[in-house]
N, C-alpha and C positions, 0 to 999 in steps of 0.2 A: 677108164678115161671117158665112155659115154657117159654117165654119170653125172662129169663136173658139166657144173652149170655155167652155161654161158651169158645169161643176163638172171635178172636180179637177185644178185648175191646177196648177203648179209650186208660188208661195205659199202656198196651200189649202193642199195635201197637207204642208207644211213646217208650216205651224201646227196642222194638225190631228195627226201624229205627236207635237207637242210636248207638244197638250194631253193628248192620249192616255196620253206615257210619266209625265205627272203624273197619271194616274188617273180625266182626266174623259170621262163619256161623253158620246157626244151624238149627233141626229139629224142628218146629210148631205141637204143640198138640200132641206127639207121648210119649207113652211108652216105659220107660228106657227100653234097653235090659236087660232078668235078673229078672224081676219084675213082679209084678201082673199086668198082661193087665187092665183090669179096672181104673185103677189109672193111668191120662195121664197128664204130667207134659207140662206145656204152652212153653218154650224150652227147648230142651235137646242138652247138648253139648257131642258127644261121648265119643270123643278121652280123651279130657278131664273125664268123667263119673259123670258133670254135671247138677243137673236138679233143672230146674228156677219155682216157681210159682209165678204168681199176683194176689195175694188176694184182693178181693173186703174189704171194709172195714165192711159192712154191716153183709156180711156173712160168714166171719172167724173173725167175733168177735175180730175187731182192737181195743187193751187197750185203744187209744187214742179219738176213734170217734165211740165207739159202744151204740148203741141207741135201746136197745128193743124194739118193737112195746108196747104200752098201749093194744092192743086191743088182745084178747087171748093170753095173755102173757103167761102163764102156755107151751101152746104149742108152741112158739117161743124160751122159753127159753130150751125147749129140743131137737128143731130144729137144734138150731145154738149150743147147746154144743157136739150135736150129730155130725153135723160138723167140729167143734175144734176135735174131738177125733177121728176122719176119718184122719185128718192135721197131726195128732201126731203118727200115726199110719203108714200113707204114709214115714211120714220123717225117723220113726225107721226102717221098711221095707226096703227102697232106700239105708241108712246108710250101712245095714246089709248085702246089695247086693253090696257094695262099690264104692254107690254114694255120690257124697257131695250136698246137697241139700239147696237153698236158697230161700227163702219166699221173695219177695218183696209188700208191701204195696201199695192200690192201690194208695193213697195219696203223695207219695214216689214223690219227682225229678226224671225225669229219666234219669238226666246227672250221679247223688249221685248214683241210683239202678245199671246204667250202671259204674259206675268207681268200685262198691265194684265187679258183675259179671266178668267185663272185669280182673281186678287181679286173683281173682278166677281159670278162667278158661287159665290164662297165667302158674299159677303159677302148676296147677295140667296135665298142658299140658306135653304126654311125659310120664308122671309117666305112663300110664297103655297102653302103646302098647303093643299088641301082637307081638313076636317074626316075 
């Protein structure tokens, strides 16, 4: 588990090129303002308020491709719910501090992940400047 990587994956790095060649900037790995530092969201767009994750499929327990280990399953299975419930927790937190928060799959296109963000954060651009 030390190992897996926590910033730039494979799918990261493909979404983040995409948003890039469309113009948007953004912070890598950082902590919404506002938030529990512990929980650092893979980009965060300010101005907009933002924050993008790409979930591995593995280990946020994808509906589509989640595959328990056979081998101590007992303890996988409270692994990775314990996980799911860290996700659910991040996203009510971020909500509360008045972020919009988007989960992308790591399996995701990342033309599909980059057209839902790029709206996103066109459309909540503006809304929350400061004076």
């Amino acid at each position: 588990m030390r190992r897996t990587g926590r910033k730039d994956t494979r799918p990261e790095l493909a979404l983040r090129r995409e948003l890039h060649r469309r113009g948007l900037r953004y912070l890598v790995d950082a902590t919404p303002p506002g938030t529990n530092r512990r929980r650092r969201a893979d980009l965060v767009f300010r101005g907009a308020r933002v924050a993008v994750f790409v979930d591995g499929c593995f280990w946020h327990s994808c509906p589509l491709h989640v595959h328990p280990p056979k081998a101590n399953a007992g303890w996988w299975r409270v692994k990775l719910a314990s996980i799911t419930a860290r996700d659910r927790d991040t996203d009510a937190a971020l909500a509360a501090a008045g972020w919009h928060v988007v989960r992308v799959w790591e399996h995701e296109r990342p033309v599909a992940a980059a057209d839902r963000v790029h709206g996103l954060v066109h459309a909540r651009r503006g809304r929350h400047r400061r004076p």
